[in-house]
VEXKE-40874 format. One record per residue: x, y negated, z of N, C-alpha, C in turn; residue in one letter. Coordinates in steps of 0.001 Angstrom, whole numbers, plus 524288, in hexadecimal, padded with zeros to 5 digits. Atoms other than C-alpha are relative to their C-alpha. Layout:
// VEXKE-40874
XYZXYZXYZA...
END
This chain:
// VEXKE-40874
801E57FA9F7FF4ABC1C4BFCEFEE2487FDFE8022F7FAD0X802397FDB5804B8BBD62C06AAED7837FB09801F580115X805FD800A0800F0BB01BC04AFED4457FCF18082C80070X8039F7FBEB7FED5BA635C10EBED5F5802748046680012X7FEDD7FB077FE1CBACE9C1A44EDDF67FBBF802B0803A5X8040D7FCB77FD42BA526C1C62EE9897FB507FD6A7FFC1X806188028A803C5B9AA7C12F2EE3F37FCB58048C7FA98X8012E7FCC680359B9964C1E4BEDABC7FDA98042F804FBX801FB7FB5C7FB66B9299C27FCEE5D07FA7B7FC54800E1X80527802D17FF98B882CC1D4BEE7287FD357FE3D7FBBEX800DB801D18031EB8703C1819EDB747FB0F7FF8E7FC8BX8078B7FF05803A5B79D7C1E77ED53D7FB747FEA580446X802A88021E7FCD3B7458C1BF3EE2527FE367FBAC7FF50X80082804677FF77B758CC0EB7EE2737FDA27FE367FB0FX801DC7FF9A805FBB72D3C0E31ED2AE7FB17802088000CX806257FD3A800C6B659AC1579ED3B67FCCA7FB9B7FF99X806318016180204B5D7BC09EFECFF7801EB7FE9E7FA7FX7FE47801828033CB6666C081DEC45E7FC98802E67FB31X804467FB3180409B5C86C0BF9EB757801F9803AB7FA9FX7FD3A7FDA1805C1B654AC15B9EAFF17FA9E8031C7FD43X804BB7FC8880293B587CC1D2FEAC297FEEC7FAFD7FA0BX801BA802C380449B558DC0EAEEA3BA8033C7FEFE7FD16X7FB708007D80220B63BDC0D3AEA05F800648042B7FAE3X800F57FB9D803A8B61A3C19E1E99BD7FDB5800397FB76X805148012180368B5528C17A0E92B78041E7FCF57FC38X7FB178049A803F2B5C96C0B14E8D2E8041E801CE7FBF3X7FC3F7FDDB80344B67E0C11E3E8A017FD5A802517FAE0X802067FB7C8032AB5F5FC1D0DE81AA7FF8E7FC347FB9BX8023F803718046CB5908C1170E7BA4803AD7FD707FA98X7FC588028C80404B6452C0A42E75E980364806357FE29X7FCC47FB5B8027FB6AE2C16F0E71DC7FD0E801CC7FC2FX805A1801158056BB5DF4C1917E696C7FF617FCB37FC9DX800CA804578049EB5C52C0D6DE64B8806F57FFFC7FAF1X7FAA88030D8024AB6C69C0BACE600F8010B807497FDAAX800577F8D880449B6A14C1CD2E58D18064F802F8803A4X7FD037FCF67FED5B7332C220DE647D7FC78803EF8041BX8051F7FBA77FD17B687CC2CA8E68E57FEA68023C7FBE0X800F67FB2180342B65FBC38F4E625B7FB6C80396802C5X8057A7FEF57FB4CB5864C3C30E681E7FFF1806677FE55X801527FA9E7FF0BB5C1DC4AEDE63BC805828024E80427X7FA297FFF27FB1FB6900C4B66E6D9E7FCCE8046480304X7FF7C7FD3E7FAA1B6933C5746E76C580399800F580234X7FAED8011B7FDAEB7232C596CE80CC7FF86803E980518X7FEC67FB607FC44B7782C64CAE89767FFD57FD0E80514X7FE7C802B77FAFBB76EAC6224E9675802AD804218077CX7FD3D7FCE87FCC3B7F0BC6CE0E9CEA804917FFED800D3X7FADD7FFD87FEB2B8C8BC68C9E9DCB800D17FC7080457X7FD6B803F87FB56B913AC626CEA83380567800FA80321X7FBD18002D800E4B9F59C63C2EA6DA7FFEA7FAA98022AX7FC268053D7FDFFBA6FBC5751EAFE980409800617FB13X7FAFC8012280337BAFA9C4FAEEA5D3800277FB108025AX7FE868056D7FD50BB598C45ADEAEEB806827FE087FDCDX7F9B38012E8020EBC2F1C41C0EA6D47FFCC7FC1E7FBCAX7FF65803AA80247BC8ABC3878E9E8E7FD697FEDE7F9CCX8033C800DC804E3BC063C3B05E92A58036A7FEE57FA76X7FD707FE7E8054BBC9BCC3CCCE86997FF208015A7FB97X8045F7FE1A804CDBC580C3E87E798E800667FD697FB18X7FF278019480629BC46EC3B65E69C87FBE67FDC27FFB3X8038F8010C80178BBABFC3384E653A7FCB28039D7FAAEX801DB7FD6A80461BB14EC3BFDE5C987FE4D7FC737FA18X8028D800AE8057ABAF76C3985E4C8E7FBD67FEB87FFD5X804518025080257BA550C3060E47AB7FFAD7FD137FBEFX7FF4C801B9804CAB9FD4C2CB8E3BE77FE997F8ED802E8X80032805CE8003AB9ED3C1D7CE39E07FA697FC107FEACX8044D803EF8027EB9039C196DE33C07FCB1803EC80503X80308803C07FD1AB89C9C198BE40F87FC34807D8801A4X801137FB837FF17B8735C2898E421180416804208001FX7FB5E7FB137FE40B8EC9C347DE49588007B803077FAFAX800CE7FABB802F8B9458C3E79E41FD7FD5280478800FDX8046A7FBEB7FE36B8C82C49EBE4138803218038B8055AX7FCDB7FDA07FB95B9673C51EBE4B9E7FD977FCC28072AX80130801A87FC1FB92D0C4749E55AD7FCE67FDD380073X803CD804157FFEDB8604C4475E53407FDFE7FFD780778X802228003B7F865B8356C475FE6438803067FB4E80132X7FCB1805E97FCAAB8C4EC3A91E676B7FB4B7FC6F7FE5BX806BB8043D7FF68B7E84C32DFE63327FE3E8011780650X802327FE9E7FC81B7B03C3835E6F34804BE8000380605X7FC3C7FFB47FC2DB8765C36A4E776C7FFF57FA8580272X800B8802B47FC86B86EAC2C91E80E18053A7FE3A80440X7FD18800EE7F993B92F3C262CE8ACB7FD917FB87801E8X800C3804037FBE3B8F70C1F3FE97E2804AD8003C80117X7F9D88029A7FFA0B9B48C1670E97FC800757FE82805DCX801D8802867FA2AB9ACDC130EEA7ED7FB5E802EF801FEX804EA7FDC67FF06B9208C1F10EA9C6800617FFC380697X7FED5801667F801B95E6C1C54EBC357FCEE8075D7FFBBX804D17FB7F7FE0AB8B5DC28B3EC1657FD88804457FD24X800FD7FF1A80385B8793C2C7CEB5C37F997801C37FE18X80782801917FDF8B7738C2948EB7217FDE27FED97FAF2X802478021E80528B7545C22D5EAA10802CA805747FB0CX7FCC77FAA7802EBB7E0BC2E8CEA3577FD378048680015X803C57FB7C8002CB74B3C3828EA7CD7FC5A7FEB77FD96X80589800FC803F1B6A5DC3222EA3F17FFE7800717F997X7FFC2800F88078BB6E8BC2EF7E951180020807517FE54X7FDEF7FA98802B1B73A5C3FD2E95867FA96804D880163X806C37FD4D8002CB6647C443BE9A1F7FC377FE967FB2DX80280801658048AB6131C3C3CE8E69800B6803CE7FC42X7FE7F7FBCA804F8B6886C4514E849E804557FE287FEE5X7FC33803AE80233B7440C3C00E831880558804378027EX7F9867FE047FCEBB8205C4201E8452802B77FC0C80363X7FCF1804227FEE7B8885C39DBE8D8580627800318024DX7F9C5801B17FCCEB96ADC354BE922D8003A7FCAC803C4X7FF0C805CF7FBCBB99F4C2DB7E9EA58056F8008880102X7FB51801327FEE8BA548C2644EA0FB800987FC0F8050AX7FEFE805197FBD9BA937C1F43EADD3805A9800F88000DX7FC407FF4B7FF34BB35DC1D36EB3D6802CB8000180681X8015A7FF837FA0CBAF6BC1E02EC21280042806B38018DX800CF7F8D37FF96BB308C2C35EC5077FC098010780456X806737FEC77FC00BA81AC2D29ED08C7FBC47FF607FECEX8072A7FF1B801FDB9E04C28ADEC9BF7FF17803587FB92X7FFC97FD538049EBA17FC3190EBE127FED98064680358X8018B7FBAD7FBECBA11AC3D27EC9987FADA8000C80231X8057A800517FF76B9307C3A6EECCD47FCC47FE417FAAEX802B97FFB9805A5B8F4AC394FEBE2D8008C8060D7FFE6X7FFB67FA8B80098B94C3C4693EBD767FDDB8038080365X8031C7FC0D7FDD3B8E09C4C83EC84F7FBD07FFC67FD41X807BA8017480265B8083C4687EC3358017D804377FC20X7FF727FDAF801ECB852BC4DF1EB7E080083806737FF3DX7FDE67F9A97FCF3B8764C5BD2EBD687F9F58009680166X80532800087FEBBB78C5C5962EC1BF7FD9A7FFBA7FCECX8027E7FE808040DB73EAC5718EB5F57FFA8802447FC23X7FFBE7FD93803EAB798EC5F1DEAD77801077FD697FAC7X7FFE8803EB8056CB7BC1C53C1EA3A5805A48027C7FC28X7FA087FE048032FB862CC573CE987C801B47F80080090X8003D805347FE72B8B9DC48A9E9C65807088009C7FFE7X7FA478010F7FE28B9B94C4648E9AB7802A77FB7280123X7FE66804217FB1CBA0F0C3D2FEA552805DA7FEEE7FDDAX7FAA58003580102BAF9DC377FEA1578004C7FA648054EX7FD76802E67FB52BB6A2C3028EAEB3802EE7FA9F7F9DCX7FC2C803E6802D8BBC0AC2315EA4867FEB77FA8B80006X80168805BE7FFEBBBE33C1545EA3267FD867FEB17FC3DX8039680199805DDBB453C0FF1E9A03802827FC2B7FC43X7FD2180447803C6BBEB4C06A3E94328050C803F97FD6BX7FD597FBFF80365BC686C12FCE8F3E7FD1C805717FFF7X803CD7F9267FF93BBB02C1F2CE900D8027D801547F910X7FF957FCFE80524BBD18C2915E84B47FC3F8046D800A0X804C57FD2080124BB2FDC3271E7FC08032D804467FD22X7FE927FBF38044DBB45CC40DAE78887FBD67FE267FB7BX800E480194803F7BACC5C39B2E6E277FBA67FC457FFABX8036F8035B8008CBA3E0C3036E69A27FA9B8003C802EFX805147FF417FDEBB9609C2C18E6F667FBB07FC5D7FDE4X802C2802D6801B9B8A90C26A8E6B9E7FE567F9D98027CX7FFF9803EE7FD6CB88D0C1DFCE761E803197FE5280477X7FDEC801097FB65B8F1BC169CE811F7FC9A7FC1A80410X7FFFA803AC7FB55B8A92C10B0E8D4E801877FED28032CX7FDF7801797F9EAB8CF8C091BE98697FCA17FC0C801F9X802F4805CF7FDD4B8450C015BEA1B28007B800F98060FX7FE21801DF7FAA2B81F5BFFFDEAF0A806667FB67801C9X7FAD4803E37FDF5B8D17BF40EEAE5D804DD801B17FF3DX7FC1A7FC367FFA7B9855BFF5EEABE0806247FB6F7FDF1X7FC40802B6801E5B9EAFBF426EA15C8018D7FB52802ECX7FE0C803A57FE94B9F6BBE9EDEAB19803BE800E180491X7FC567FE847FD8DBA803BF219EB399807477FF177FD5DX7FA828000B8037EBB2E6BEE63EA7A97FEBF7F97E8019EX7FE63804E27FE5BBB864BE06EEADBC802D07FD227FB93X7FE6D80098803B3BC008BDEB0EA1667FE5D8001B7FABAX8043A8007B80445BBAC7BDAADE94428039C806627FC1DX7FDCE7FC9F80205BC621BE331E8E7D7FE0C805A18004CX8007E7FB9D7FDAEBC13CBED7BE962E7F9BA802BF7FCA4X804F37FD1880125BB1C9BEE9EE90EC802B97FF7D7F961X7FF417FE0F80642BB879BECF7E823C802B38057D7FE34X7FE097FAA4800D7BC0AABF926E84817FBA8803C77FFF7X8050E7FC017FFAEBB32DC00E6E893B7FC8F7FF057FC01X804D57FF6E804ADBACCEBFBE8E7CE180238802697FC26X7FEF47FE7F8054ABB6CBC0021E73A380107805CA7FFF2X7FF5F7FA9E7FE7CBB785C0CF0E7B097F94E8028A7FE41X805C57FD59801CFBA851C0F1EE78958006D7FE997FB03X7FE6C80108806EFBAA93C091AE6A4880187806AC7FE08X7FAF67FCBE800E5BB436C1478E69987FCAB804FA7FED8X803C77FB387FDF6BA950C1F3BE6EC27F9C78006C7FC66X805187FF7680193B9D45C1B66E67FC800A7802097F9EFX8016E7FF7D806D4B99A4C2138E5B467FE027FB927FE2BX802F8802B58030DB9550C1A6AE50767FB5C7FCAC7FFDAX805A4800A67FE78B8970C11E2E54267FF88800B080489X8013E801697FB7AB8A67C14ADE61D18014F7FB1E80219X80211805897FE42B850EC0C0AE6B54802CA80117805BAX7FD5F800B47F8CAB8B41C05FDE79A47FB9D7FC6B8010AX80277801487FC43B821BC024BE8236801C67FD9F805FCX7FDA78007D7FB18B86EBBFC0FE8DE17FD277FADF801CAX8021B804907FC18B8276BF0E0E9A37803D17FE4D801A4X7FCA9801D17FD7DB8A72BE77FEA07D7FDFE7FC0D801FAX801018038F7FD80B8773BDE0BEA9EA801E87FAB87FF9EX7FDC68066E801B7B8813BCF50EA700804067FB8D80494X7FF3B8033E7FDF6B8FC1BC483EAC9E7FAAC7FDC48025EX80389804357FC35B840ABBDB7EB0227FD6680237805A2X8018D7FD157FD1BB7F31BCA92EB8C9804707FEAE804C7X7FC7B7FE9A7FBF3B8C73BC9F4EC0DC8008B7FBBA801A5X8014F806877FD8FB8B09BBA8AEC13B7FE497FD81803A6X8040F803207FC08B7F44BB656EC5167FB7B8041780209X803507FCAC7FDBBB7945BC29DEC8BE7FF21804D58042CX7FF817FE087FD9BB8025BCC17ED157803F67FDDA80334X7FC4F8037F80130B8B20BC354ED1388007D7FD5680747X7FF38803E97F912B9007BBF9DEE2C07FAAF80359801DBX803D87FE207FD95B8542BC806EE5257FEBF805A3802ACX7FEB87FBDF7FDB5B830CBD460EEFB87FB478024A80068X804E67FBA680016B798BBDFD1EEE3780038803088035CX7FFA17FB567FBFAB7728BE953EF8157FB89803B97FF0DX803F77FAE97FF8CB6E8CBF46AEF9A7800B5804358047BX7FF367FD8F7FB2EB6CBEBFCF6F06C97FAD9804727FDC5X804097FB9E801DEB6784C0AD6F0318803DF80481804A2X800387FB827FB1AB66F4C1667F0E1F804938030980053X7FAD47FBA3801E0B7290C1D9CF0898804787FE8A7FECBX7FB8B8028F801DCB7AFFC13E7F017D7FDFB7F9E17FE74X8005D807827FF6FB7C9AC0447F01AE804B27FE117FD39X7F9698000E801A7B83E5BFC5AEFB087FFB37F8907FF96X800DA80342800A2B8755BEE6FEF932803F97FDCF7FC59X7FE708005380588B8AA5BE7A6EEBCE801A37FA5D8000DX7FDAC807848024AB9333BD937EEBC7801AA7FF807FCDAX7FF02801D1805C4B9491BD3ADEE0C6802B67FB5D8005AX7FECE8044E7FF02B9E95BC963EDF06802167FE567F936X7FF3280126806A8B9F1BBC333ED0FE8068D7FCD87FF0CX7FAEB802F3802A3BAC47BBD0CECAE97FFCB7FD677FB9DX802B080426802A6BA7DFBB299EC2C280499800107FC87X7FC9B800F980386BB507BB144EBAED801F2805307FD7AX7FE4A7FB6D80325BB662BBF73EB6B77FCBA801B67FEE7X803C67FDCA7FFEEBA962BC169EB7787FE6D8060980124X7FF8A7FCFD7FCA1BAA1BBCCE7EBFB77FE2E800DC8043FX804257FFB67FA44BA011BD1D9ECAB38039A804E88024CX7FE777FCB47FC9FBA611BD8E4ED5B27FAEC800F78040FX803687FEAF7FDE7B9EAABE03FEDCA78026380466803D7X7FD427FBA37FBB4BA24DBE71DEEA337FA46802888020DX804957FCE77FE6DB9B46BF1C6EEE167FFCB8045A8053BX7FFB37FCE97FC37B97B8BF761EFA3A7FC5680405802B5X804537FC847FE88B9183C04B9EFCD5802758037580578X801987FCC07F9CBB8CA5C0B84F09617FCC6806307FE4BX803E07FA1E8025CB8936C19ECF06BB8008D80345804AFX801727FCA77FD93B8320C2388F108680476804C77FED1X7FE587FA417FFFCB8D2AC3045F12347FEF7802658048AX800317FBE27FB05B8890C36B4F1F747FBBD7FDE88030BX803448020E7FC8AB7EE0C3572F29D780141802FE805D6X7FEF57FE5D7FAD3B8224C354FF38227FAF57FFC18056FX80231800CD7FB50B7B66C32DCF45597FDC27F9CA7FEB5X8004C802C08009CB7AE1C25DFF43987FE257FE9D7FADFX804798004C80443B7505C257AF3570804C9800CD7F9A3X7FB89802628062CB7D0FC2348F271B804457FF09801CDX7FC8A80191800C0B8A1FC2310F253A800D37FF0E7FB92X7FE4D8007480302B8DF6C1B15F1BA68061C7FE187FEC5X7FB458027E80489B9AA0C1888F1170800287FBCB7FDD6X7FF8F804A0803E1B9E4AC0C36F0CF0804BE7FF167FD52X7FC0F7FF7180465BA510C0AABEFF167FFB67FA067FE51X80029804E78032FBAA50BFE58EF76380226800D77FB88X7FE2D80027805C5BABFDBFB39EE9C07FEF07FB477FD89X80180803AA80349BAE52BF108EE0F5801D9800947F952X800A47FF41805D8BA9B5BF090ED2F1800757F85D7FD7DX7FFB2803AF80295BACDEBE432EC90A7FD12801487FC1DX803187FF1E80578BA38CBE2F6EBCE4800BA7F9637FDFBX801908037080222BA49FBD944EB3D37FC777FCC87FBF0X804CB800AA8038EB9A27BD18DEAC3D8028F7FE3D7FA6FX800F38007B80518B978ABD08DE9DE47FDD37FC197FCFCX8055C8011D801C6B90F9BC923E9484800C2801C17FB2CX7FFB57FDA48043BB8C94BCCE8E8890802BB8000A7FB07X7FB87800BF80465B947FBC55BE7E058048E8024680080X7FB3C7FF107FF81BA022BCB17E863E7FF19806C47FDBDX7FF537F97680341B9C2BBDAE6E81E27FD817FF667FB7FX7FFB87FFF0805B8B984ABD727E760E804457FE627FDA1X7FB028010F801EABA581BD214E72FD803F88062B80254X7FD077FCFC7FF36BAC08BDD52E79A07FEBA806547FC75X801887FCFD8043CBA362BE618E714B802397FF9E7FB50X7FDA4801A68063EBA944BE022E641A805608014B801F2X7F8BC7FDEF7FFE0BB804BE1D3E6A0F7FDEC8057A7FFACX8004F7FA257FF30BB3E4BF003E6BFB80016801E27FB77X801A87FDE1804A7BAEB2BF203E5F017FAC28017B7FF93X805A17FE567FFE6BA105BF4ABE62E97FC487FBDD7FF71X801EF805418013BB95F7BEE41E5D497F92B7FF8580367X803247FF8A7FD21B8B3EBE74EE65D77FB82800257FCC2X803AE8006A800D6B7E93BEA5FE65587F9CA7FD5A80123X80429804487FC41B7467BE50EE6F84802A88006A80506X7FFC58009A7FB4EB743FBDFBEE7B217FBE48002E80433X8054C800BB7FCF2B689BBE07EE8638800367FEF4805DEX80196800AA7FBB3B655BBDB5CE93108001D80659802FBX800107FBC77FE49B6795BE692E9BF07FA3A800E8803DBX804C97FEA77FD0DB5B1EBE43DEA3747FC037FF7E7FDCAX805A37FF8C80362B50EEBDF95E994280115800C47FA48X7FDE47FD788058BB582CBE5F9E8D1C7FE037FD397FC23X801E9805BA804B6B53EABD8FBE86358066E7FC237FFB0X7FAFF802CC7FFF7B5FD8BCEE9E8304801F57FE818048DX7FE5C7FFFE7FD40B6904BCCF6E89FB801887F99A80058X800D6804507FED5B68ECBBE80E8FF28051E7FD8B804F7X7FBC3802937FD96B72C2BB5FCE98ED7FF43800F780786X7FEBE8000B7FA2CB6CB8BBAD1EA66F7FF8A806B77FF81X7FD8C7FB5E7FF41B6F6BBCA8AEA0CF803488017B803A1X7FC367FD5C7FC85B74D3BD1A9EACB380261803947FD6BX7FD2C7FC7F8018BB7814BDE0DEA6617FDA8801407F97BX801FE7FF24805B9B7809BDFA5E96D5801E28057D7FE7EX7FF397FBBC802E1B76AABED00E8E348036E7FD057FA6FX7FE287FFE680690B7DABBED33E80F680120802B97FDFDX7FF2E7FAD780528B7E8ABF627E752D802897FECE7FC9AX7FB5A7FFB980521B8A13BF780E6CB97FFF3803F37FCD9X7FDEF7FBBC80300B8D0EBFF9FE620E80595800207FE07X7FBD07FEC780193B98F0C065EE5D538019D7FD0A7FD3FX7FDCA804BD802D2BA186BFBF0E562B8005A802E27F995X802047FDDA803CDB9DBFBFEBCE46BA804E48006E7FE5FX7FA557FFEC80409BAC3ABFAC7E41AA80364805918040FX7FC957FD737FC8BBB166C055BE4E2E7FC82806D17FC31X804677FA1F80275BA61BC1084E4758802A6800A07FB29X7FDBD8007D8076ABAD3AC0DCFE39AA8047380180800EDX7FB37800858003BBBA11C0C17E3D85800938084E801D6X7FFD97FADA7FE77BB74DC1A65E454D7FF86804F47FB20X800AB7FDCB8057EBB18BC1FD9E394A8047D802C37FC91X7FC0E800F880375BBD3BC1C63E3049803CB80408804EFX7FD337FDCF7FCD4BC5CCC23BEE3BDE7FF3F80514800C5X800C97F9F77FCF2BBF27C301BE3D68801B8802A87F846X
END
C-alpha cells in the first residue's frame, strides 16, 4: 500500500505530542551556531500562491570562499524541509523569518500543509517531489529533514542520491541537518512490538514487525476515525497502511556523506543532544556543503 494517504487526514492528530516547537528551537540553534541566520531577515508574508508541480529550475551563481554573492545574500536565510509530510515544523521555521521550501512526496499530506498555509498567510513554497531527485529554482542555505523522513529510503543508493541532490542545493557553507533512526531503535526497541492508542474520535493500532536481515521494520497500521454520528452513537472508518523504514547507523551516513561530496560535521544523540552512544535510538547530524563541490562550482560559474 502507499504510505500516508488517508493516514494523512489523521496524521497531526495523532502527532500532537510530537515537540516540533523544540525541534525548532534546535534547528534555530544550529543554524546560528554553523553563520546560516541573518538575525536582520524580513519576510513578506502575503503570498500564498499553491505551487504544487514538478519544481524545475537552474541552480543560482555562487561565489566559492564560503560567502553568497551579494545578489543572493537572502538564500542565508532560505531554508528546505526535505520530508516536510503536514507541514508543522515548516511553519514554524517561516514564522521565524526563514524563507522556506517543502518537499514531499505524499500529495495529501502536501494538501493539508497547503491549507495550514492559506491560514496563515505564510509566503511558504510547497513542491509535490521525490527527495532522491527534488530540484530547486536556486540555492539554499539550509536543508532539513527529521522526523525519520531518511529512513523511509530502503536503499543505501537511494539516501546517497538525496545527499548529492542537497550537495547540489546548498550554497557555500551550508549546513544539512537531518535525524534518522538507528538499527538498534528498530531492533531491540520497537522491534515485534504493538502500540495502540484509543482516543474519542480516532484510534489506531501500530505492529511492528522487524526483518533482522535487511534490517527493515514494518509496520502495519490500523486507524479507526469517527465520520458521522447516528442513533446508536459513532460511526466509524477503518483504514490500512503499511510503511517500511529502515535503520541506520552512523558510520553508514557518514560514509554515504563522503560518496555525496558533503562534509560531516557533528553528530548528537537525538534525545540528550550529548554523543551519540550504541543504545542511540534516533541520531541528529550536521553536514556541510562538500568544500571540493563549493570550488569546483566556483570555477563553473
Amino acid at each position: 500500500m502507499e504510505a500516508y494517504t488517508d493516514f494523512a487526514q489523521v496524521y497531526d492528530e495523532l502527532m500532537d505530542d510530537t515537540p516540533y516547537e523544540e525541534w525548532c528551537e534546535f534547528l534555530m540553534n544550529l543554524f546560528r551556531k554553523y553563520g546560516v541566520d541573518d538575525i536582520s531577515r524580513e519576510k513578506g508574508k502575503n503570498d500564498t500562491n499553491v505551487i504544487l508541480d514538478d519544481g524545475t529550475g537552474e541552480n543560482a551563481q555562487m561565489d566559492g570562499g564560503g560567502e553568497m554573492a551579494g545578489n543572493l545574500s537572502q538564500e542565508r536565510n532560505s531554508v528546505l524541509d526535505l520530508g516536510c509530510g503536514t507541514g508543522t515544523l515548516t511553519e514554524l521555521l517561516a514564522q521565524k523569518g526563514y524563507d522556506m521550501i517543502g518537499v514531499d512526496n505524499a500529495q495529501e499530506m502536501l494538501q493539508i500543509a497547503m491549507e495550514k498555509r492559506e491560514r496563515s498567510g505564510l509566503d511558504i513554497l510547497y513542491l509535490l517531489q521525490d527527495m532522491r531527485g527534488f530540484e530547486l529554482y536556486g540555492t539554499v542555505g539550509a536543508v532539513v529533514s527529521v522526523c525519520d523522513s531518511l529512513n523511509y529510503l530502503l536503499e543505501e543508493e537511494d539516501i546517497i542520491k538525496t545527499f548529492r541532490q542537497v550537495n547540489n542545493y546548498l550554497y557555500p557553507q551550508g549546513i544539512f541537518v537531518f535525524d534518522f533512526n538507528t538499527v538498534y531503535k528498530y531492533a531491540d526497541v520497537i522491534g515485534d512490538a504493538t502500540i495502540a492508542e484509543n482516543r474519542e474520535d480516532c484510534s489506531f493500532i501500530w505492529e511492528n514487525y522487524y526483518h533482522e536481515e535487511q534490517e527493515i521494520n514494518e509496520y502495519d497500521l490500523t486507524v479507526f476515525v469517527a465520520e458521522e454520528r447516528n442513533a446508536q452513537g459513532l460511526v466509524f472508518r477503518r483504514f490500512q497502511e503499511v510503511h517500511y523504514q529502515r535503520g541506520y547507523r552512523l558510520e553508514q551516513m557518514r560514509e554515504f556523506l563522503i560518496k555525496a561530496g558533503l562534509d560531516f560535521v557533528e553528530a548528537l544523540d537525538a534525545d540528550t543532544h550529548g554523543g551519540v552512544t550504541d543504545e542511540s535510538e534516533r541520531v541528529y547530524v550536521v553536514a556541510r556543503k562538500g568544500a571540493e563541490t563549493a570550488a569546483n562550482q566556483k570555477v563553473e560559474s
